[in-house]
LOPAZA-467907 format. One record per residue: residue number from 1; x, y, z of N, C-alpha, C, CB in turn. Coordinates in steps of 0.1 Angstrom, whole numbers, plus 5000, padded with zeros to 4 digits. Glycine has a CB too. Layout:
BEGIN
num NUM	n.px X	n.py Y	n.pz Z	ca.px X	ca.py Y	ca.pz Z	c.px X	c.py Y	c.pz Z	cb.px X	cb.py Y	cb.pz Z $
...
end
This chain:
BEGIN
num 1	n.px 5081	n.py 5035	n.pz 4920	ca.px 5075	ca.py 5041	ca.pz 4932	c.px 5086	c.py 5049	c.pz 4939	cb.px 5069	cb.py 5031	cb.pz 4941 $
num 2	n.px 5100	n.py 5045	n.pz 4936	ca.px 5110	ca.py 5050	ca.pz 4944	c.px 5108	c.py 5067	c.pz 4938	cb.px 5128	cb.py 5041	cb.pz 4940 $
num 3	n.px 5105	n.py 5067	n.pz 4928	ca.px 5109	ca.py 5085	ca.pz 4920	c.px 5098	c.py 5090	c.pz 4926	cb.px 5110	cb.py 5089	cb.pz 4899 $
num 4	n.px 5082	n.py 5084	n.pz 4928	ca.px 5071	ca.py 5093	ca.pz 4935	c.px 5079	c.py 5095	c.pz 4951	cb.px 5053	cb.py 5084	cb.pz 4936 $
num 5	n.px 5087	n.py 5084	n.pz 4956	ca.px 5090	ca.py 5089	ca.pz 4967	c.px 5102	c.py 5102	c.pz 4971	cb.px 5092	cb.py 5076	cb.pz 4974 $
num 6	n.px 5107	n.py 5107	n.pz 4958	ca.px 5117	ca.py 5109	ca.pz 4961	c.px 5114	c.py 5129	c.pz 4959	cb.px 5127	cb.py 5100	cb.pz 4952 $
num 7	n.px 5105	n.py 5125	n.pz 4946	ca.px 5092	ca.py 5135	ca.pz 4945	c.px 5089	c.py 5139	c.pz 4955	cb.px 5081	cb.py 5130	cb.pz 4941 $
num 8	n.px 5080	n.py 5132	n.pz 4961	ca.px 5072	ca.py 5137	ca.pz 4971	c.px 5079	c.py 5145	c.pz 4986	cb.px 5064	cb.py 5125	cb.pz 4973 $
num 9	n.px 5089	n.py 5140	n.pz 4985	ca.px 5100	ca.py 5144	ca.pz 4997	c.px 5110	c.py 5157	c.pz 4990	cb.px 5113	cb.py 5127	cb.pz 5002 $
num 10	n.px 5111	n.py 5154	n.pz 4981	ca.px 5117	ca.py 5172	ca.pz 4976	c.px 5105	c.py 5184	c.pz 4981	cb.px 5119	cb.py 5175	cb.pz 4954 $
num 11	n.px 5094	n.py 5181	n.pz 4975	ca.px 5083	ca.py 5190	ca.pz 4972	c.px 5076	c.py 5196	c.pz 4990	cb.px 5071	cb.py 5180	cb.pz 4961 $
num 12	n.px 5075	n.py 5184	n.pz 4992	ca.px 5073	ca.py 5186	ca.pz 5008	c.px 5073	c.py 5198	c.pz 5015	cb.px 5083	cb.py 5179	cb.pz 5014 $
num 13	n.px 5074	n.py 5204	n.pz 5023	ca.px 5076	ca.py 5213	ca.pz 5036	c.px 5078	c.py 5204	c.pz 5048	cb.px 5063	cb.py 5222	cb.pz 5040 $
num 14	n.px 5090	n.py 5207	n.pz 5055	ca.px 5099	ca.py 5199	ca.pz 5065	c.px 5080	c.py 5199	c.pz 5075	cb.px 5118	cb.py 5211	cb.pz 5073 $
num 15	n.px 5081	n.py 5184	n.pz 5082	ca.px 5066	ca.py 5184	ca.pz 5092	c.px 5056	c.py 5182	c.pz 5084	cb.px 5061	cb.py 5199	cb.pz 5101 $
num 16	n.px 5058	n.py 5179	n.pz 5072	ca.px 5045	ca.py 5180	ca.pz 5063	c.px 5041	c.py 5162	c.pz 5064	cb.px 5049	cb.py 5187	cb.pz 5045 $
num 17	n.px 5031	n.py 5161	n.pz 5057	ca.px 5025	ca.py 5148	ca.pz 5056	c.px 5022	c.py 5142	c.pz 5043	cb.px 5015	cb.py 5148	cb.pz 5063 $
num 18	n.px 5029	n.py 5128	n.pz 5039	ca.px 5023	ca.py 5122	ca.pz 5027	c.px 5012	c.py 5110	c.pz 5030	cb.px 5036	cb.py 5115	cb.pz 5018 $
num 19	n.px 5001	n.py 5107	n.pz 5027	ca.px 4998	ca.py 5096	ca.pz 5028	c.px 4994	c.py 5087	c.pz 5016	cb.px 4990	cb.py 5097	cb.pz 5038 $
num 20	n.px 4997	n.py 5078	n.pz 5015	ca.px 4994	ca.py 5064	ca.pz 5002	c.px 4986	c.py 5054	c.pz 5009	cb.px 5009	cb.py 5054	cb.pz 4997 $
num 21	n.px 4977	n.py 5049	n.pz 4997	ca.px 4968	ca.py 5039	ca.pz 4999	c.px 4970	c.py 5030	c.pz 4983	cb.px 4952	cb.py 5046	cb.pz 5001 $
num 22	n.px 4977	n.py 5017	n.pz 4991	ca.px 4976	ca.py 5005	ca.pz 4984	c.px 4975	c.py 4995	c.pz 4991	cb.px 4983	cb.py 5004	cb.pz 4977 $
num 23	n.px 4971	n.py 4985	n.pz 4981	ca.px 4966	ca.py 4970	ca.pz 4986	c.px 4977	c.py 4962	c.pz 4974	cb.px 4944	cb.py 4965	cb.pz 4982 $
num 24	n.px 4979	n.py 4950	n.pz 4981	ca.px 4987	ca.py 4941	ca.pz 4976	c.px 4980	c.py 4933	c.pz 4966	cb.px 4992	cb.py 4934	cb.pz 4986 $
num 25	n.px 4986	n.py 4923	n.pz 4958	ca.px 4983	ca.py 4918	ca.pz 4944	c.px 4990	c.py 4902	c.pz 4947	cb.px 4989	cb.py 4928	cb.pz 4930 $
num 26	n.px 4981	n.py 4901	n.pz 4934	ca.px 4985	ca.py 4881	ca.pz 4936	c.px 4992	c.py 4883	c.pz 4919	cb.px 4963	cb.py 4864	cb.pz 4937 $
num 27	n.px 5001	n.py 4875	n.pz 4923	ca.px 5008	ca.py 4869	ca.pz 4905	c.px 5014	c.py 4849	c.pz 4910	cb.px 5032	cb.py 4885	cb.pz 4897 $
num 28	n.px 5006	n.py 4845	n.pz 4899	ca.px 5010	ca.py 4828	ca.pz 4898	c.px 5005	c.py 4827	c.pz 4913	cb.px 5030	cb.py 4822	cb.pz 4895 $
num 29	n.px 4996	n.py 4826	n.pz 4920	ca.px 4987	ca.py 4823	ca.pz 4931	c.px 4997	c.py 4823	c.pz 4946	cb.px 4980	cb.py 4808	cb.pz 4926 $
num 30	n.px 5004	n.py 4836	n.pz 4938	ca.px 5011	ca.py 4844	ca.pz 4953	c.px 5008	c.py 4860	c.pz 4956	cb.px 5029	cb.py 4843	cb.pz 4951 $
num 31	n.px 5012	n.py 4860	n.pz 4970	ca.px 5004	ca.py 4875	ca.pz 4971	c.px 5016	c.py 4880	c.pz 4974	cb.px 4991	cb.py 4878	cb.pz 4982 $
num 32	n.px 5015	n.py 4890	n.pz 4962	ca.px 5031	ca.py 4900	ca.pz 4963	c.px 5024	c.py 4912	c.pz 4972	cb.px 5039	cb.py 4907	cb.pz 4945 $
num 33	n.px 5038	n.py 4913	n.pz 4983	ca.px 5030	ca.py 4923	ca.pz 4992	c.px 5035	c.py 4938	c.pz 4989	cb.px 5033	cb.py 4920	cb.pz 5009 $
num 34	n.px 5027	n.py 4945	n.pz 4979	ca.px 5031	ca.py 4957	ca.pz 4967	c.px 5031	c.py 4967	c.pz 4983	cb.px 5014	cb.py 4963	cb.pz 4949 $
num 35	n.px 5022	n.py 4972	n.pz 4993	ca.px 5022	ca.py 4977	ca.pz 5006	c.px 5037	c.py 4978	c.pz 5011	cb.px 5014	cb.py 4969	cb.pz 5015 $
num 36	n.px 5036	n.py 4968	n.pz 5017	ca.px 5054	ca.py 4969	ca.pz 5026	c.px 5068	c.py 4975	c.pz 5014	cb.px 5059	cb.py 4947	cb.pz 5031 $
num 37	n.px 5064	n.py 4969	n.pz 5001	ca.px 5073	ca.py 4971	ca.pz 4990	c.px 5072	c.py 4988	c.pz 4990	cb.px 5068	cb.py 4963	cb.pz 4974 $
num 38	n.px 5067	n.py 4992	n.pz 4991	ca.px 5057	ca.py 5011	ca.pz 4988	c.px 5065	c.py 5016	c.pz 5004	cb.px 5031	cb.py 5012	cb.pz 4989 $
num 39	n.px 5060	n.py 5011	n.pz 5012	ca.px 5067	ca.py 5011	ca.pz 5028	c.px 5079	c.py 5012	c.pz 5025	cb.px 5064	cb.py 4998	cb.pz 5038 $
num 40	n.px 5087	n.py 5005	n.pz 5026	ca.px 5101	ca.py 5005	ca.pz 5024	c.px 5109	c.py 5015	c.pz 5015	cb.px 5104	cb.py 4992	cb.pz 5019 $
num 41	n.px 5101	n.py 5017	n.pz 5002	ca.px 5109	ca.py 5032	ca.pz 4992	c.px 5107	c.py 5039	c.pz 4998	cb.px 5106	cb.py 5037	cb.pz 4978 $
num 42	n.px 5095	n.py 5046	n.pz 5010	ca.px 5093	ca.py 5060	ca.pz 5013	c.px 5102	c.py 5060	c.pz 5023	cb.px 5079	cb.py 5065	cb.pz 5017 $
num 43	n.px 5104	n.py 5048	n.pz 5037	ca.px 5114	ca.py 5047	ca.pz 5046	c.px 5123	c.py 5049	c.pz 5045	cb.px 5116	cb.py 5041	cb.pz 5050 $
num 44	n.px 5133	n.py 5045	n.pz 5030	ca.px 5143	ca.py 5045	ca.pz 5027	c.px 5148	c.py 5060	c.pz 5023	cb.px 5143	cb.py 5036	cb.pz 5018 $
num 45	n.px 5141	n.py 5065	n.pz 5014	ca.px 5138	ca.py 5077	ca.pz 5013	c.px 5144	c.py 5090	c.pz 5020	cb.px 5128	cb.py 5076	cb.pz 5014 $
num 46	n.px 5136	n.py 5086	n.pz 5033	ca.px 5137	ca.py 5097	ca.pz 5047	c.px 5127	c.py 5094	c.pz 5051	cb.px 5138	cb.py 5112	cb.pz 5048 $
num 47	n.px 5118	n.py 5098	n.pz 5052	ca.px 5102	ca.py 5099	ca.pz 5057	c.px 5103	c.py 5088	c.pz 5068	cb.px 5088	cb.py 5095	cb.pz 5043 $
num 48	n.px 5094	n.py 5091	n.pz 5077	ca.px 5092	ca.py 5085	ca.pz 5091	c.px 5077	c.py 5082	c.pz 5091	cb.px 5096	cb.py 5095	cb.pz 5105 $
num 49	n.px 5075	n.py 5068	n.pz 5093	ca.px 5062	ca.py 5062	ca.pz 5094	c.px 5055	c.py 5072	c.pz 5104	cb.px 5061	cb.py 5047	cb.pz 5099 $
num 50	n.px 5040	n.py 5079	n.pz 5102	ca.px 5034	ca.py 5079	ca.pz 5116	c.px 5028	c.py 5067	c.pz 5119	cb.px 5024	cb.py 5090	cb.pz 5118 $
num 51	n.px 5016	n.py 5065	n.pz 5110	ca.px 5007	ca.py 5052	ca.pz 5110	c.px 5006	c.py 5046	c.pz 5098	cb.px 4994	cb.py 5055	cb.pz 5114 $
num 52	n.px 4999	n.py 5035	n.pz 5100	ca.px 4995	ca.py 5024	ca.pz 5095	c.px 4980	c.py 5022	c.pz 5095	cb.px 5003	cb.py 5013	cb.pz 5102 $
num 53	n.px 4975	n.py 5021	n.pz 5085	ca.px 4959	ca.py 5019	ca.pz 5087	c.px 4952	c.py 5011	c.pz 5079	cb.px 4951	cb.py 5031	cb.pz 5085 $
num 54	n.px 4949	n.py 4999	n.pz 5082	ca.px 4944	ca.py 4986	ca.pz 5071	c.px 4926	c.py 4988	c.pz 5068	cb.px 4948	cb.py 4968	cb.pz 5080 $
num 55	n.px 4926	n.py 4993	n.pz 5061	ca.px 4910	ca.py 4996	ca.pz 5054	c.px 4907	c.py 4985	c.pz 5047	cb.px 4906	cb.py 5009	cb.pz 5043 $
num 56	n.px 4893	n.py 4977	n.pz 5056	ca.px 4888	ca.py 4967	ca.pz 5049	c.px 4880	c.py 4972	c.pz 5034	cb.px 4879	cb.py 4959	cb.pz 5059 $
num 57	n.px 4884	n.py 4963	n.pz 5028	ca.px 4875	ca.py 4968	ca.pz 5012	c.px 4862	c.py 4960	c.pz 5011	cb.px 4885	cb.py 4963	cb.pz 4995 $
num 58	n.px 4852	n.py 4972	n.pz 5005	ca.px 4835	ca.py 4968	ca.pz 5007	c.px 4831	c.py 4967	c.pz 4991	cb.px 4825	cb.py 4981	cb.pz 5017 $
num 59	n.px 4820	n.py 4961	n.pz 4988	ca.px 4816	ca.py 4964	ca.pz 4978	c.px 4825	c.py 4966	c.pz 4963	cb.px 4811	cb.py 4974	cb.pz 4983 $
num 60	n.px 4832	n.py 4951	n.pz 4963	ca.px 4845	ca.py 4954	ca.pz 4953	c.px 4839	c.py 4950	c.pz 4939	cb.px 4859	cb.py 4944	cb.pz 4957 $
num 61	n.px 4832	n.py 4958	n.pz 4929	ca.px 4826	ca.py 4950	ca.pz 4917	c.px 4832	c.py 4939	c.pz 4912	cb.px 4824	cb.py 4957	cb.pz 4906 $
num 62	n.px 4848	n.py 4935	n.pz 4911	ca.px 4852	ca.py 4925	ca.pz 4910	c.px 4849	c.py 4910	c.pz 4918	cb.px 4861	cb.py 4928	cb.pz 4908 $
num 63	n.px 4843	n.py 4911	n.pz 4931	ca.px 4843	ca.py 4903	ca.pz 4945	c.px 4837	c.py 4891	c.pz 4939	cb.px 4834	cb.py 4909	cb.pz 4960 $
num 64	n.px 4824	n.py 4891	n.pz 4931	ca.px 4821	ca.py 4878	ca.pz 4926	c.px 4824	c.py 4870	c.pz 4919	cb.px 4815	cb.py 4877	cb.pz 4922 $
num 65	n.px 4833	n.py 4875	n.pz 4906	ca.px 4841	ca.py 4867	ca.pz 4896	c.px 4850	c.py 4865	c.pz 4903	cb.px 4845	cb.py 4873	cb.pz 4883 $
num 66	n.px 4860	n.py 4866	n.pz 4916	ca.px 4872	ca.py 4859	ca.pz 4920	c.px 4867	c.py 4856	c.pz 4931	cb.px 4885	cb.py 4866	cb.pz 4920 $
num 67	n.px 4857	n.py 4855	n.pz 4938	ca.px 4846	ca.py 4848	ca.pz 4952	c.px 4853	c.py 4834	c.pz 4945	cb.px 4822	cb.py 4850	cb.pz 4953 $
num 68	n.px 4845	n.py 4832	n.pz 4934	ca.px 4844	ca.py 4818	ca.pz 4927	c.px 4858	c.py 4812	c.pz 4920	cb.px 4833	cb.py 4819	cb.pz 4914 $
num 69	n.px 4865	n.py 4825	n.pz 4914	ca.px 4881	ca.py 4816	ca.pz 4912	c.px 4887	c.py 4813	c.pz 4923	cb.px 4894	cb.py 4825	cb.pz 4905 $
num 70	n.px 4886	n.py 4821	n.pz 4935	ca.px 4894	ca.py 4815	ca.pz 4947	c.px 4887	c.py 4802	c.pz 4951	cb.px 4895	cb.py 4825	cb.pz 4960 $
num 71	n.px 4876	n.py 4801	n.pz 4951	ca.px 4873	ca.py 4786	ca.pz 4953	c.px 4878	c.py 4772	c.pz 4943	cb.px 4858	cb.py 4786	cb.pz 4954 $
num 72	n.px 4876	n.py 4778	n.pz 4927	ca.px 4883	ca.py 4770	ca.pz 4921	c.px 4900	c.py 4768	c.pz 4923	cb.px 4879	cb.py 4772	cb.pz 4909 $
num 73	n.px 4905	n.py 4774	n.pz 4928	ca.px 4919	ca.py 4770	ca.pz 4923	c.px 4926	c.py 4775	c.pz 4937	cb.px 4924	cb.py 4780	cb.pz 4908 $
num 74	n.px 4920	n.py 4773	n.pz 4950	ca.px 4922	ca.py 4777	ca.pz 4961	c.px 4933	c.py 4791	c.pz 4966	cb.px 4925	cb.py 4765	cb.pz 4965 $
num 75	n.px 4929	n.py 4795	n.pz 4969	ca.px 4933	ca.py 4814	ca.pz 4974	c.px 4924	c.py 4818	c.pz 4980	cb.px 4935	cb.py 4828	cb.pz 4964 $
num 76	n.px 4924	n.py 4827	n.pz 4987	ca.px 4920	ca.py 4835	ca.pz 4996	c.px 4918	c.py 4849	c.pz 4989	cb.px 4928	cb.py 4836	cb.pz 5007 $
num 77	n.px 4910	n.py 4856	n.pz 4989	ca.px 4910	ca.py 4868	ca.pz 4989	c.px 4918	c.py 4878	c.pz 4994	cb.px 4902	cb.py 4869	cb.pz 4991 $
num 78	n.px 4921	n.py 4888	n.pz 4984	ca.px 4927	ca.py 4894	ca.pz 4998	c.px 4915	c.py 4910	c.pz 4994	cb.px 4952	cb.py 4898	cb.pz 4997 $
num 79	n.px 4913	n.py 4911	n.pz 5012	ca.px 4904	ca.py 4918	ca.pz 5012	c.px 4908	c.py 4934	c.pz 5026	cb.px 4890	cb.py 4906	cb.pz 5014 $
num 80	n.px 4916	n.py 4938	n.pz 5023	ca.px 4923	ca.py 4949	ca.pz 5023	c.px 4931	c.py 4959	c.pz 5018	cb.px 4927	cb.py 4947	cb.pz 5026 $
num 81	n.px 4932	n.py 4970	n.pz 5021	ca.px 4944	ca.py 4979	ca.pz 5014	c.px 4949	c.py 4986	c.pz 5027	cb.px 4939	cb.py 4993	cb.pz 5000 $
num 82	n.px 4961	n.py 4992	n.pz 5027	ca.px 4969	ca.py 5001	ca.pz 5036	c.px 4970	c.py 5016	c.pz 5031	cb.px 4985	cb.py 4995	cb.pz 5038 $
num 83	n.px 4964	n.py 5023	n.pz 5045	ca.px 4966	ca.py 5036	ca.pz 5044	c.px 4979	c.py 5037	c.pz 5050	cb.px 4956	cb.py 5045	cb.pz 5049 $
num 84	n.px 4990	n.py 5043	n.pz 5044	ca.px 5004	ca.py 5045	ca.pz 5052	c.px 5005	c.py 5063	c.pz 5051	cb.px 5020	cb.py 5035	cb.pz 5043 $
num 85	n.px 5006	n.py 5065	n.pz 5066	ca.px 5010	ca.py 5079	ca.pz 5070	c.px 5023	c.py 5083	c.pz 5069	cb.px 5007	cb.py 5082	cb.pz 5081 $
num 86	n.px 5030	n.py 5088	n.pz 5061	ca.px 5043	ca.py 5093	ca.pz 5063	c.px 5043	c.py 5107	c.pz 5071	cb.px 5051	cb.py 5094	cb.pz 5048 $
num 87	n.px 5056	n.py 5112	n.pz 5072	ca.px 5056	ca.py 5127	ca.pz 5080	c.px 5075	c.py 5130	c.pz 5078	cb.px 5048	cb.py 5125	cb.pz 5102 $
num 88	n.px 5074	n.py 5139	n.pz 5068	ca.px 5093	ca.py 5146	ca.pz 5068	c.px 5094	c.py 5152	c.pz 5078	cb.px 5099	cb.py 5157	cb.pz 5057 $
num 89	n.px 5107	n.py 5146	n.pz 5084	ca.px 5111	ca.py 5148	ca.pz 5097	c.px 5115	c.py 5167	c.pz 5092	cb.px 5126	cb.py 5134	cb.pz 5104 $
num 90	n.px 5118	n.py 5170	n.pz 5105	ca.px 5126	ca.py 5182	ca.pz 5105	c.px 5141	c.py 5182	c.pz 5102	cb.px 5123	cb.py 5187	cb.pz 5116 $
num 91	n.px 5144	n.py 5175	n.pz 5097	ca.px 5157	ca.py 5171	ca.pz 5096	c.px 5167	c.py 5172	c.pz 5089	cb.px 5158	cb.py 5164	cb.pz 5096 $
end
């Protein structure tokens, strides 16, 4: 993700705007937070957060088959993704 960010900030126009949408993931019945990880290469980058936007997720065809694993084997769903607004500074 570091090379889309690095991409995306060459290609740019100084004032311009990237925005990404991801949701975080579970491995071994932990939730790796892939968002903030994505957050951090574009920050690092250059790019200046504008916003932050947490879109609940509806209607997920997978929701039933892991409704019932999270109950067997206890987790939570995770039932979100992040829209992150970047913006290249003028700088």
């Amino acid at each position: 993700m570091g090379k889309v960010a690095e991409e995306a900030h060459r290609i740019l126009k100084k004032e311009s705007y990237c925005d990404i949408l991801i949701g975080d993931t579970r491995r071994n019945k932990h939730t790796l937070p892939l968002g903030f990880k994505v957050m951090q290469k574009f920050l690092g980058i250059g790019f200046v957060l504008k916003e932050t936007i947490v879109k609940e997720q509806h209607n997920c065809k997978a929701a039933g088959f892991w409704y019932k694993k999270s109950i067997d084997y206890n987790f939570l769903l995770i039932a979100h993704e992040y829209l992150f607004v970047f913006r290249k500074s003028a700088e």
